[in-house]
PDB file of the backbone (N, CA, C, O) and the ligand in Angstrom, with CONECT records:
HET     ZN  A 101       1
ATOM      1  N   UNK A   1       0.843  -1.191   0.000  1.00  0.00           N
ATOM      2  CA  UNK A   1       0.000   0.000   0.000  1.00  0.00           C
ATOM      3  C   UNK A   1       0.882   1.245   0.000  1.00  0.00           C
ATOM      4  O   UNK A   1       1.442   1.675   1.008  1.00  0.00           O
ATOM      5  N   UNK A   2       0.955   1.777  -1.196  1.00  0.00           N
ATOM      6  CA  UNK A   2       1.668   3.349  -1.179  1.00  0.00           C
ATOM      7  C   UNK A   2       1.097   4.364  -1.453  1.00  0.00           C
ATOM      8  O   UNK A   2       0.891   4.705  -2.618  1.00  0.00           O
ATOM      9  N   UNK A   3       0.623   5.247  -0.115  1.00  0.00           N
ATOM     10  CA  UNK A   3      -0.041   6.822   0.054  1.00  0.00           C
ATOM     11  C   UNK A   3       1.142   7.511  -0.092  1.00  0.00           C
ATOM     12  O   UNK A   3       0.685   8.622   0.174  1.00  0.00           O
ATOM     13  N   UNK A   4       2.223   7.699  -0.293  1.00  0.00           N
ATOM     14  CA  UNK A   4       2.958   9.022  -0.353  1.00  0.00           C
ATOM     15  C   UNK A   4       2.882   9.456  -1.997  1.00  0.00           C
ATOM     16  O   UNK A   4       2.816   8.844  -3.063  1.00  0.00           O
ATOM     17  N   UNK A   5       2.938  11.029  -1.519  1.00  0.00           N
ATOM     18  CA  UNK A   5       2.998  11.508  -3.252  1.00  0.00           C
ATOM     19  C   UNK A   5       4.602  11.034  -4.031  1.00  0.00           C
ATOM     20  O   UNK A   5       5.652  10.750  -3.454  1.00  0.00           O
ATOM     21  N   UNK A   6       4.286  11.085  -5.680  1.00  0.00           N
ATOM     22  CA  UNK A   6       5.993  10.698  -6.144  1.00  0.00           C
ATOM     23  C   UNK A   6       6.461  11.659  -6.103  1.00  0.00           C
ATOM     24  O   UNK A   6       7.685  11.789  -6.084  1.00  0.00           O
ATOM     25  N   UNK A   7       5.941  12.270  -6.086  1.00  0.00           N
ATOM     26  CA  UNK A   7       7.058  14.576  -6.404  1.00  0.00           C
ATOM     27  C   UNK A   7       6.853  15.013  -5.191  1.00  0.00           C
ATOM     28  O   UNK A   7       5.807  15.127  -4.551  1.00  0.00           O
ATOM     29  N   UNK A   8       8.489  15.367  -4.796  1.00  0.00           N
ATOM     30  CA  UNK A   8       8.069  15.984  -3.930  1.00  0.00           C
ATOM     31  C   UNK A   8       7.391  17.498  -3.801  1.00  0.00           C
ATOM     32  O   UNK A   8       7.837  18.442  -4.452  1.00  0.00           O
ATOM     33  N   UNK A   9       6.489  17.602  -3.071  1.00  0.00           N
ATOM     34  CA  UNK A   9       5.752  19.043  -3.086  1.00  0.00           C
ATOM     35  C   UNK A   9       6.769  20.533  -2.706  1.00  0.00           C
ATOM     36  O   UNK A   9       6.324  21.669  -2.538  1.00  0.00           O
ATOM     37  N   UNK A  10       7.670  20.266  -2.667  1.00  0.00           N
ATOM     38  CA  UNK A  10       8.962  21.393  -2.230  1.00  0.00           C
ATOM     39  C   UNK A  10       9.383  21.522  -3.712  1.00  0.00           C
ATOM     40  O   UNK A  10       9.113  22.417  -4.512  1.00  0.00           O
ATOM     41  N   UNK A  11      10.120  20.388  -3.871  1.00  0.00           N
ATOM     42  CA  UNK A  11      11.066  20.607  -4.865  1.00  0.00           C
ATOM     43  C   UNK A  11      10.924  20.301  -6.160  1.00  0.00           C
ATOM     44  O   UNK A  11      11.570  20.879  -7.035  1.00  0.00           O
ATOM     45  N   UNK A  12       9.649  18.908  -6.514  1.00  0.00           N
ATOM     46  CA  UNK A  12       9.326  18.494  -7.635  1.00  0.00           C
ATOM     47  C   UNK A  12      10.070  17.016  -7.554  1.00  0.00           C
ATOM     48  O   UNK A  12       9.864  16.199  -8.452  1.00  0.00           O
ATOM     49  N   UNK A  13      10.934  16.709  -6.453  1.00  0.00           N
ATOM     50  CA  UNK A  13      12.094  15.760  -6.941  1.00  0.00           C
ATOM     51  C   UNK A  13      11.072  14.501  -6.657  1.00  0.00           C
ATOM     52  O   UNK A  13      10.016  14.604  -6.032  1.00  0.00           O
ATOM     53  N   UNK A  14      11.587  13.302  -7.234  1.00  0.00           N
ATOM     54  CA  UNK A  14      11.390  12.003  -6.901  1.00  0.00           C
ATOM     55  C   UNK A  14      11.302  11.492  -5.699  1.00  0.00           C
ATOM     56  O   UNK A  14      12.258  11.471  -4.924  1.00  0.00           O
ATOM     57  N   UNK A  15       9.963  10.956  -5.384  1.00  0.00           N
ATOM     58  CA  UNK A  15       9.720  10.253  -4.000  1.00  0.00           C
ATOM     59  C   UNK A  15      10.391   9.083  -3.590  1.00  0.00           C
ATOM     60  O   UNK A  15      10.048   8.103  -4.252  1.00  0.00           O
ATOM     61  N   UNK A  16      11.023   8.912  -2.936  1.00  0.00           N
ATOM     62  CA  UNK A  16      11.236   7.163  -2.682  1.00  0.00           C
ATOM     63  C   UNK A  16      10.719   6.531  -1.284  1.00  0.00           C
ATOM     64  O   UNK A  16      10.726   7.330  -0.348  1.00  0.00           O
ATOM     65  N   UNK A  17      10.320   5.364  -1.031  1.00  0.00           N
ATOM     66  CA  UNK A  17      10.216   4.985   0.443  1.00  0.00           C
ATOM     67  C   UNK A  17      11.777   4.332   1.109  1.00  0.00           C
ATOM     68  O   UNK A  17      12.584   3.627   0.503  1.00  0.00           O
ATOM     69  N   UNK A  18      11.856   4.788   2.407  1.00  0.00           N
ATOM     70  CA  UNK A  18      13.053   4.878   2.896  1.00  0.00           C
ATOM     71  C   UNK A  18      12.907   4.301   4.962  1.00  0.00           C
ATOM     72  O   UNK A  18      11.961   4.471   5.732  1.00  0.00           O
ATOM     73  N   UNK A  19      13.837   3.846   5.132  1.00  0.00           N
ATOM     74  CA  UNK A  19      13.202   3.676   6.074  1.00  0.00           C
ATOM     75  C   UNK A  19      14.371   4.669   6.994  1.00  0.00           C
ATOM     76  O   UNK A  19      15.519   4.907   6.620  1.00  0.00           O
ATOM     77  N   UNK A  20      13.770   5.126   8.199  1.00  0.00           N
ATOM     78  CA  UNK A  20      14.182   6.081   8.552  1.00  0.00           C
ATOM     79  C   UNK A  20      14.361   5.951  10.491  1.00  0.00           C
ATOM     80  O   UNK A  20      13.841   5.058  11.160  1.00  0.00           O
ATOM     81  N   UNK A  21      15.118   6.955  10.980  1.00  0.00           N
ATOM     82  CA  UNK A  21      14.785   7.004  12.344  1.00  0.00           C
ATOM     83  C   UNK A  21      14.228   8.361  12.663  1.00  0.00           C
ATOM     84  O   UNK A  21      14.850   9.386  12.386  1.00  0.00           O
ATOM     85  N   UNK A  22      13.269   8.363  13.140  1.00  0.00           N
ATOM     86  CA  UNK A  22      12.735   9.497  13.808  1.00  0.00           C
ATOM     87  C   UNK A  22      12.619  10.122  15.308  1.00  0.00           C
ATOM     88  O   UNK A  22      11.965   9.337  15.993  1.00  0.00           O
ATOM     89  N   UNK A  23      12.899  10.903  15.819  1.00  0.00           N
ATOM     90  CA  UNK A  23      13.063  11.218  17.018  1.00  0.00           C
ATOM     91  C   UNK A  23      11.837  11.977  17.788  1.00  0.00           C
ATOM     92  O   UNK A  23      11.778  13.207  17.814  1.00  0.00           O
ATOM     93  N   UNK A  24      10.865  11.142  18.409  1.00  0.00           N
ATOM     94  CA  UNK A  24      10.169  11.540  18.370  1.00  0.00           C
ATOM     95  C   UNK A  24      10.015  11.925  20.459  1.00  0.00           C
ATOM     96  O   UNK A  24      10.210  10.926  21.152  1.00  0.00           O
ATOM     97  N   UNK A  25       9.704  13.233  21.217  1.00  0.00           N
ATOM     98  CA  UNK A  25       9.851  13.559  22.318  1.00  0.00           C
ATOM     99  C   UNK A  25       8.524  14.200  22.959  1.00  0.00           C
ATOM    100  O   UNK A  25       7.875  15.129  22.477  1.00  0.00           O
ATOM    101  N   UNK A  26       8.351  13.743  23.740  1.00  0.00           N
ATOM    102  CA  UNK A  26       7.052  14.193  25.030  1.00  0.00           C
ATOM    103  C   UNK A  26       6.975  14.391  26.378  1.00  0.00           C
ATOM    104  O   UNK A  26       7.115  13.393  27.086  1.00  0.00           O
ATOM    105  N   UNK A  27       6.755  15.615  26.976  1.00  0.00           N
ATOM    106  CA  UNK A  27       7.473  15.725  28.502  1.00  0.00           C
ATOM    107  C   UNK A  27       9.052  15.793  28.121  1.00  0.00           C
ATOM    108  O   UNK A  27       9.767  16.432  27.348  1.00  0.00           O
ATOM    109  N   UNK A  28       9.209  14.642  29.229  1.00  0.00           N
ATOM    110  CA  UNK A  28      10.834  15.076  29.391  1.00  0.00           C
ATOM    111  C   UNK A  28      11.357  13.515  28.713  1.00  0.00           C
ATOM    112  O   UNK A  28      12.507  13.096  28.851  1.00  0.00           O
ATOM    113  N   UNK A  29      10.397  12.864  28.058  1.00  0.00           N
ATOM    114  CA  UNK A  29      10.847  11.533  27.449  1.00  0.00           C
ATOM    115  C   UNK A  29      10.784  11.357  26.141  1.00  0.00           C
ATOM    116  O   UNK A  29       9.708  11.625  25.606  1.00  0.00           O
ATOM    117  N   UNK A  30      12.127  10.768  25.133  1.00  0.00           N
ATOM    118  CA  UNK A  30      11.780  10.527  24.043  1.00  0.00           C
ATOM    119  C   UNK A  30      12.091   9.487  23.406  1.00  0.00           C
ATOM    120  O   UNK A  30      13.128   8.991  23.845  1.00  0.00           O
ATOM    121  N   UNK A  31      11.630   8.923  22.537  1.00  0.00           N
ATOM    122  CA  UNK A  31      11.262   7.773  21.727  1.00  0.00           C
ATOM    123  C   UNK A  31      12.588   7.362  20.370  1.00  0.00           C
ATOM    124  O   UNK A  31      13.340   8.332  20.464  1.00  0.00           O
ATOM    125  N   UNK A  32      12.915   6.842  19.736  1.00  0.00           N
ATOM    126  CA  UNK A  32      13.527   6.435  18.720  1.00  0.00           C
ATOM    127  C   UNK A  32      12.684   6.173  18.134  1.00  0.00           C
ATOM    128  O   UNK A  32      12.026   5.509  18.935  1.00  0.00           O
ATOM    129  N   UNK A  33      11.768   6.213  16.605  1.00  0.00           N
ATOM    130  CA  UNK A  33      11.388   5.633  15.796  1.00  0.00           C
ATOM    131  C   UNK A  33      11.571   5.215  14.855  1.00  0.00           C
ATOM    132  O   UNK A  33      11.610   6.155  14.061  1.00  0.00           O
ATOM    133  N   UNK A  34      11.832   3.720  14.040  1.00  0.00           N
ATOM    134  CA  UNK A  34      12.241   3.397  12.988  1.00  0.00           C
ATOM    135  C   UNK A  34      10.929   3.171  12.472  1.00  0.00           C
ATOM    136  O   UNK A  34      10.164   2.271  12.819  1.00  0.00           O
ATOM    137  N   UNK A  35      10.665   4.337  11.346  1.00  0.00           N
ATOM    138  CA  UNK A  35       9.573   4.259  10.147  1.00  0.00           C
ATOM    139  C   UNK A  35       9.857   4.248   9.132  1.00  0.00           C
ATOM    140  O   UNK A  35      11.010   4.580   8.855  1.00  0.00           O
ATOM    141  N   UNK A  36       8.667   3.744   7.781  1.00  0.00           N
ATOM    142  CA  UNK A  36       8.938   4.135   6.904  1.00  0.00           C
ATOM    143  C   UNK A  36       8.629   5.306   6.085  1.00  0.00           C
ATOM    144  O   UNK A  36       7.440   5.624   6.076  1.00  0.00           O
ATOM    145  N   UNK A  37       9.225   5.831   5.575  1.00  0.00           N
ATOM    146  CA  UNK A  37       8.650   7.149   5.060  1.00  0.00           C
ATOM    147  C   UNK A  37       8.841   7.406   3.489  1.00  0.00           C
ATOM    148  O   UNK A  37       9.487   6.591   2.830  1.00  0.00           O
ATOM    149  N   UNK A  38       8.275   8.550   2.888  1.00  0.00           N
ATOM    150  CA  UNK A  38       8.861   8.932   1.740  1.00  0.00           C
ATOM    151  C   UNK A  38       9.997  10.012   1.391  1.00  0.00           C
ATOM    152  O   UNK A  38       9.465  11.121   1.335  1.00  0.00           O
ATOM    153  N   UNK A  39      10.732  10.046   1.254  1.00  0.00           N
ATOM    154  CA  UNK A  39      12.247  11.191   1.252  1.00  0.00           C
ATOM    155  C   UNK A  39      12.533  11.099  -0.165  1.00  0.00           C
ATOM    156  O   UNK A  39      12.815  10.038  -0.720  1.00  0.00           O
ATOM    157  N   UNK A  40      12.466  12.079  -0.670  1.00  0.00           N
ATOM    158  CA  UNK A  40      12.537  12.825  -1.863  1.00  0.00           C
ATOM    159  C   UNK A  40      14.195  13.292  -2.058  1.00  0.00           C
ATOM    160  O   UNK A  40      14.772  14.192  -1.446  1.00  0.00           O
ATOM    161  N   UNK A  41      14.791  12.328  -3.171  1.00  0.00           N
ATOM    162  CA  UNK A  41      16.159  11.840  -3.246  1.00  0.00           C
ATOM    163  C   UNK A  41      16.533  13.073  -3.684  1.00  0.00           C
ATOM    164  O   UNK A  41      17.760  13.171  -3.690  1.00  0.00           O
ATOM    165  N   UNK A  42      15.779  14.384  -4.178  1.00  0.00           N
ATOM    166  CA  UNK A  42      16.541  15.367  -4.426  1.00  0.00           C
ATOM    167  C   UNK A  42      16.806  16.556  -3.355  1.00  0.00           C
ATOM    168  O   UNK A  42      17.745  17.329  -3.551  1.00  0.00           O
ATOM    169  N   UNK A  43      15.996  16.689  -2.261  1.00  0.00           N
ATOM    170  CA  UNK A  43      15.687  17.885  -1.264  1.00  0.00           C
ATOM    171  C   UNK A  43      16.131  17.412  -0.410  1.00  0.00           C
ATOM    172  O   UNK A  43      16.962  18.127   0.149  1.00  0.00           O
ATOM    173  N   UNK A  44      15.877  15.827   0.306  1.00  0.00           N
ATOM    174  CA  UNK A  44      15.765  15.230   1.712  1.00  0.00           C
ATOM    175  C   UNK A  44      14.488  15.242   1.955  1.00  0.00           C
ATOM    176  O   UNK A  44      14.164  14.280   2.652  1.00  0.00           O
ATOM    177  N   UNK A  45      13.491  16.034   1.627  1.00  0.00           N
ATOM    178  CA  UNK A  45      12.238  16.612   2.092  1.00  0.00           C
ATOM    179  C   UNK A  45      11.828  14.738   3.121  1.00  0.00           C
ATOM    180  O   UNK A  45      12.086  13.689   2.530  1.00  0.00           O
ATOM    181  N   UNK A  46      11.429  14.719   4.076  1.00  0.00           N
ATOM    182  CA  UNK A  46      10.049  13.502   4.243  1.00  0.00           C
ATOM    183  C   UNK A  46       9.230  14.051   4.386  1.00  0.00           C
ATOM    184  O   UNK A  46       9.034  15.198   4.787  1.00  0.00           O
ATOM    185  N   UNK A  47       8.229  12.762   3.852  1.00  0.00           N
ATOM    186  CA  UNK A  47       6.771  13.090   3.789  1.00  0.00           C
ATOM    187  C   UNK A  47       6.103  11.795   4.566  1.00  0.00           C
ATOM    188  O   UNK A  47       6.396  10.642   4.247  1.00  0.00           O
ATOM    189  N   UNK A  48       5.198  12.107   5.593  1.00  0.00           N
ATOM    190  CA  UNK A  48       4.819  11.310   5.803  1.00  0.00           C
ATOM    191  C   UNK A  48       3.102  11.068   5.527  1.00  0.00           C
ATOM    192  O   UNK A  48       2.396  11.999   5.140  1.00  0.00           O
ATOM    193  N   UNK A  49       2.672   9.967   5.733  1.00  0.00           N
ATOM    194  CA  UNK A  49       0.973   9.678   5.730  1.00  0.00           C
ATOM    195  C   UNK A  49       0.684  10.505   6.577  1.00  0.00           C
ATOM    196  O   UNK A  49       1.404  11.220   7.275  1.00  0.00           O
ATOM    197  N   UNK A  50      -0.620  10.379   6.497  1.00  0.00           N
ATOM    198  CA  UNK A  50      -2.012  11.076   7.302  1.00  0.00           C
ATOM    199  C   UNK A  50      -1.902   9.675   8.756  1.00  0.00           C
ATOM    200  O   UNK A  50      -2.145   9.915   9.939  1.00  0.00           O
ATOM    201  N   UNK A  51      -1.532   8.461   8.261  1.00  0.00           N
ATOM    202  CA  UNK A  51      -1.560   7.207   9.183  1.00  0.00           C
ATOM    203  C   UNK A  51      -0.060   7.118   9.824  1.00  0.00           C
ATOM    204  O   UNK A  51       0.065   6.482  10.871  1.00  0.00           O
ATOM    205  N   UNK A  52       1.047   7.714   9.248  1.00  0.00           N
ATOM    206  CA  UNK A  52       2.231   7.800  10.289  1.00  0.00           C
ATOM    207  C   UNK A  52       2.130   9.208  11.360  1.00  0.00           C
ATOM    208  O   UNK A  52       2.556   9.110  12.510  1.00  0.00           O
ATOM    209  N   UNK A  53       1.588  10.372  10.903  1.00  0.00           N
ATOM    210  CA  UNK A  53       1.567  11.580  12.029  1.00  0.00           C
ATOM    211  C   UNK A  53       0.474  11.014  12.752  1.00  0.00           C
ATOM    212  O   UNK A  53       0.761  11.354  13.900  1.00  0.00           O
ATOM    213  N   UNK A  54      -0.463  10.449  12.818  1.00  0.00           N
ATOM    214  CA  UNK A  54      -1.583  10.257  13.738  1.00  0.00           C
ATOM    215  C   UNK A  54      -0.788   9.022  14.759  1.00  0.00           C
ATOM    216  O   UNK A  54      -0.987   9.024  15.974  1.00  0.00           O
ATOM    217  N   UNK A  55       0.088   8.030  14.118  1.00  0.00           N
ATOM    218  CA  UNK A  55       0.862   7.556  15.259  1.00  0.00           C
ATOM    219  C   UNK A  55       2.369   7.957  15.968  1.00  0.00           C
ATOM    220  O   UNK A  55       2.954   7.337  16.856  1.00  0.00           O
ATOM    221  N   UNK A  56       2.737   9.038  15.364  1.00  0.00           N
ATOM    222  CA  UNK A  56       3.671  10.182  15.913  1.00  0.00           C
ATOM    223  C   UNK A  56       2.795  10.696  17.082  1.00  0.00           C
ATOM    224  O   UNK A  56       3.218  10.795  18.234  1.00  0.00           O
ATOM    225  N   UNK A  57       1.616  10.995  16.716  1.00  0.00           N
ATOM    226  CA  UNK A  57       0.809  11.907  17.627  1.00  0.00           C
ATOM    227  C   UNK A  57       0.532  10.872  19.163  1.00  0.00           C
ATOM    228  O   UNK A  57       0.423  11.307  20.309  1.00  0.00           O
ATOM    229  N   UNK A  58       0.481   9.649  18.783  1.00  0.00           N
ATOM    230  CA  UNK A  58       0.267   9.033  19.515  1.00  0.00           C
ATOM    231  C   UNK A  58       0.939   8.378  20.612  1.00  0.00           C
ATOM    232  O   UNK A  58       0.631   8.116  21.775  1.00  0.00           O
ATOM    233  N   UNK A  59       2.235   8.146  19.679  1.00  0.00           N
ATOM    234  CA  UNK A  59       3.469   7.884  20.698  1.00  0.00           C
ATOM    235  C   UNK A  59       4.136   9.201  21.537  1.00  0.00           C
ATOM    236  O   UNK A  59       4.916   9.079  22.482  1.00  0.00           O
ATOM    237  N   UNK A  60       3.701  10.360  21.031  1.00  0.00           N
ATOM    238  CA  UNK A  60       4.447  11.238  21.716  1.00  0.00           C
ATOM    239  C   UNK A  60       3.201  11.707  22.840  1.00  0.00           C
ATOM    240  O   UNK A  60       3.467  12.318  23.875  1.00  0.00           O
ATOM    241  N   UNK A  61       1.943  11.348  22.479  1.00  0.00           N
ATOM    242  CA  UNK A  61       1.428  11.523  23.918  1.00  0.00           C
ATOM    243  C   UNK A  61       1.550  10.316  25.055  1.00  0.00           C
ATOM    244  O   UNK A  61       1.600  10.502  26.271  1.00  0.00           O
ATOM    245  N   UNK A  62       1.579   9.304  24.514  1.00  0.00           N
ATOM    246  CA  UNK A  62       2.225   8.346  25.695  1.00  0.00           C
ATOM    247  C   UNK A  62       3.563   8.633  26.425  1.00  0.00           C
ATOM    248  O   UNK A  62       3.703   8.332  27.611  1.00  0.00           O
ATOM    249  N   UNK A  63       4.589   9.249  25.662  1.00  0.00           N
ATOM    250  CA  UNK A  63       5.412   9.750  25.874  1.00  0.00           C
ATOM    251  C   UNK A  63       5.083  10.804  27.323  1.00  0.00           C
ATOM    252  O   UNK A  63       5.566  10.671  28.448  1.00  0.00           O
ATOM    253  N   UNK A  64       4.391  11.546  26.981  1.00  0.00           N
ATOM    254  CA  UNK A  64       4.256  12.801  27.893  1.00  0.00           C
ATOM    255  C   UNK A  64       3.231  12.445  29.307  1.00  0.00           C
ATOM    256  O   UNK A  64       3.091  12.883  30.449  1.00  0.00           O
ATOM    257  N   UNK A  65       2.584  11.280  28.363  1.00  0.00           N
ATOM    258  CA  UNK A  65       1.689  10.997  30.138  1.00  0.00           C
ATOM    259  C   UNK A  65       2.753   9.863  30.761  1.00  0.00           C
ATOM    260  O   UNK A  65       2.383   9.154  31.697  1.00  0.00           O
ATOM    261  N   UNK A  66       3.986   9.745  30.236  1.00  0.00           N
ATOM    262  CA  UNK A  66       4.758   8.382  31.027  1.00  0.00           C
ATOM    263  C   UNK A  66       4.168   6.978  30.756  1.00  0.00           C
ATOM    264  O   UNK A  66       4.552   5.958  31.328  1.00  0.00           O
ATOM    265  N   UNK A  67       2.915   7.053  29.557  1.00  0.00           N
ATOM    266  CA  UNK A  67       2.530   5.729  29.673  1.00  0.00           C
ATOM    267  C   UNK A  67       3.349   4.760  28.181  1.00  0.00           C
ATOM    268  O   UNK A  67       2.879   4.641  27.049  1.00  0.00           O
ATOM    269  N   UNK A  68       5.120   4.006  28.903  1.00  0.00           N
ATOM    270  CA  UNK A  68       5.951   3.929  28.179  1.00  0.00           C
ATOM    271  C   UNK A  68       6.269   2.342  28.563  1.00  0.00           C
ATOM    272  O   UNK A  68       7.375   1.817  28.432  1.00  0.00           O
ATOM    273  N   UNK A  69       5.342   1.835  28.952  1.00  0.00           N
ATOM    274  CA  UNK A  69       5.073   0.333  29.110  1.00  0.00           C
ATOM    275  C   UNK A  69       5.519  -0.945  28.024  1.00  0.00           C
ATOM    276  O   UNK A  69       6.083  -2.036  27.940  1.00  0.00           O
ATOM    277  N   UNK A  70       4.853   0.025  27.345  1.00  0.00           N
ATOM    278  CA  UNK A  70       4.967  -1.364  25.798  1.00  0.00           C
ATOM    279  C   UNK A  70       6.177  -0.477  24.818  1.00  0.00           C
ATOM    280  O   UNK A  70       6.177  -0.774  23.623  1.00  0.00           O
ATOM    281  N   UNK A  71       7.105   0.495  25.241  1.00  0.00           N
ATOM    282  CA  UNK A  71       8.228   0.789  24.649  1.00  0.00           C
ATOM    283  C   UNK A  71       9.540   0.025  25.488  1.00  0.00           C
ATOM    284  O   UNK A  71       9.691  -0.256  26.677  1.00  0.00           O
ATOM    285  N   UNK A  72      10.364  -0.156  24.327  1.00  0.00           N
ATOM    286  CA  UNK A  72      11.219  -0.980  25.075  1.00  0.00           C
ATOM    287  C   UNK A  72      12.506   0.439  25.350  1.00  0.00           C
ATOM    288  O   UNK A  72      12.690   1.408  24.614  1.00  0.00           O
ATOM    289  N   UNK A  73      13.088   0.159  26.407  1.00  0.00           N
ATOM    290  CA  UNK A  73      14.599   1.146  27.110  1.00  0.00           C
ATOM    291  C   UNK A  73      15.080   0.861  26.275  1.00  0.00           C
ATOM    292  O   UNK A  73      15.136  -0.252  25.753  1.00  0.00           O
ATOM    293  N   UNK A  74      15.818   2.429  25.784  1.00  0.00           N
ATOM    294  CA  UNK A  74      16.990   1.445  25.535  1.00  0.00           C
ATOM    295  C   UNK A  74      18.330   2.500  26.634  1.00  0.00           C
ATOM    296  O   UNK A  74      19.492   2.346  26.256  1.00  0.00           O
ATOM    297  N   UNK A  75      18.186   3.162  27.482  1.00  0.00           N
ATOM    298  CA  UNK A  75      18.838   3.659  28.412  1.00  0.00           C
ATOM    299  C   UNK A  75      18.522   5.171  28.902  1.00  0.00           C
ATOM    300  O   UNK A  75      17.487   5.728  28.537  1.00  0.00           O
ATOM    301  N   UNK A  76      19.389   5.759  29.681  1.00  0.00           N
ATOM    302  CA  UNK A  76      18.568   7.189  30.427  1.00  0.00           C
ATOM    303  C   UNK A  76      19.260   8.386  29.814  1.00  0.00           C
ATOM    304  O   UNK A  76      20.304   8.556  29.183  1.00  0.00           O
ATOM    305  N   UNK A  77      18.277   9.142  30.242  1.00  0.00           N
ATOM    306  CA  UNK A  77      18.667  10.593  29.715  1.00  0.00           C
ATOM    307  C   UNK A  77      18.497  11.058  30.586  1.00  0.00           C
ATOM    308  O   UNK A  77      17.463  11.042  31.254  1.00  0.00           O
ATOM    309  N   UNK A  78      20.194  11.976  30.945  1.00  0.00           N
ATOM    310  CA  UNK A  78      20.100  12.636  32.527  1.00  0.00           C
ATOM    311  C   UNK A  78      20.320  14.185  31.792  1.00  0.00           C
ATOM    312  O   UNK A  78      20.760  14.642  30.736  1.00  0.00           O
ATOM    313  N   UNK A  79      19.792  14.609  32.910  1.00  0.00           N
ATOM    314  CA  UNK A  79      20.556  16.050  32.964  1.00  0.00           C
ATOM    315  C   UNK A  79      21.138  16.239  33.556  1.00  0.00           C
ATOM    316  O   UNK A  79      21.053  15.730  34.674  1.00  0.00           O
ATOM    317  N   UNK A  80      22.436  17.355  33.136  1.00  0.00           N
ATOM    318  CA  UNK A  80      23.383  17.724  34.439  1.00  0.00           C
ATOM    319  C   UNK A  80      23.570  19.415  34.252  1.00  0.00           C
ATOM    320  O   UNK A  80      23.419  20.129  33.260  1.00  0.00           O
ATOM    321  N   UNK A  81      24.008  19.756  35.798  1.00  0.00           N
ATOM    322  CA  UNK A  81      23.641  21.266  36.094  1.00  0.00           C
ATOM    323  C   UNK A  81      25.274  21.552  35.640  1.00  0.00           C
ATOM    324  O   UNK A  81      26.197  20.744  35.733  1.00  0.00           O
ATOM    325  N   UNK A  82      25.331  22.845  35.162  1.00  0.00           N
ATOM    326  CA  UNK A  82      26.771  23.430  34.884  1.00  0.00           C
ATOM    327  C   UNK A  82      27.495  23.265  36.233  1.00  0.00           C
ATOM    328  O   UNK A  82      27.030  23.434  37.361  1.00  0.00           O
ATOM    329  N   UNK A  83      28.673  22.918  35.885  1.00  0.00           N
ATOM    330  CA  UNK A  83      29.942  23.104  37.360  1.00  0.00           C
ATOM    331  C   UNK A  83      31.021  24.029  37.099  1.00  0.00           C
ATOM    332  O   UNK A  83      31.883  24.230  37.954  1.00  0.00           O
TER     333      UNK A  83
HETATM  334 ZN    ZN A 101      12.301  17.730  -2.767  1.00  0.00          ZN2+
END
């Protein structure tokens, strides 16, 4: 099933599907995502579905309410104060 446009809408260039990591953050927690997307071999541009931002939207509100149960660690993110 392929919803992405072939041109990209920036540049005109050629669509391709690509698989990608996305960084996706909520509150003070964030996610790694490996999706697939469309990236337009001439700009970089991605494009994603109407069905990948609605689960961006989704993981980054689990993200923000802490509900990170069914994500797997993969280690911590500290902060540290200037010394
Ligand atoms: Zn482009």
């Amino acid at each position: 099933m392929r919803t992405y446009v072939r041109k990209c809408p920036t540049c005109g260039g050629e669509v391709i599907e690509k698989q990608v990591t996305e960084v996706l953050s909520g509150g003070v927690n964030t996610a790694f995502v490996k999706v697939t997307v469309g990236v337009c071999q001439h700009c970089g541009e991605r494009l994603y579905t109407p069905d990948t931002v609605k689960k961006f939207e989704e993981i980054e509100a689990k993200l923000y309410h802490q509900d990170t149960s069914a994500f797997k660690p993969l280690g911590k993110s500290f902060q540290v104060s200037a010394f």
